[in-house]
C-alpha positions, 0 to 999 in steps of 0.5 A: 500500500504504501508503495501506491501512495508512494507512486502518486505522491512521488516523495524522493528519498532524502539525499543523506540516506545510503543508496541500499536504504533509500528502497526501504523509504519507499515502503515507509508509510506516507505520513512517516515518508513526509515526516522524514523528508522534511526534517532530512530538508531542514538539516540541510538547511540548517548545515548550510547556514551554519557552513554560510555562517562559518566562511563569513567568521573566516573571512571576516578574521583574516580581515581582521588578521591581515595588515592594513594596505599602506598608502605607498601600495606595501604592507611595509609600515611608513616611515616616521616624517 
């Protein structure tokens, strides 16, 4: 039964799920098939946010890190006038 609803309602398997269980999805029932799905959908969401969030701190620390550009085009410090 569940692979008739399966057929109409045409829910994929999550990506995160190995290949020889993504056949044992299909037999889930439906409410069970949405349900997974979706909070399959939300993790990633949430992992890609969280890796956004991470390149930005990155970024934002070698800014931080690297020495300021100096009028004269180097990184050298200016001498005293």
């Amino acid at each position: 039964m569940a692979a008739v609803i399966n057929d109409i309602s045409k829910i994929d398997p999550p990506r995160s799920w190995p290949a020889a269980d993504k056949g044992r999805f299909k037999s889930l029932p439906y409410d069970l098939q949405v349900y997974v799905e979706k909070h399959d959908r939300d993790r990633e969401k949430t992992r890609r946010r969280a890796q956004n969030e991470a390149g930005q701190a990155r970024q934002a620390l070698k800014a931080i890190q690297e020495p300021a550009e100096t009028p004269n085009g180097n990184n050298e410090p200016q001498p005293a006038a």
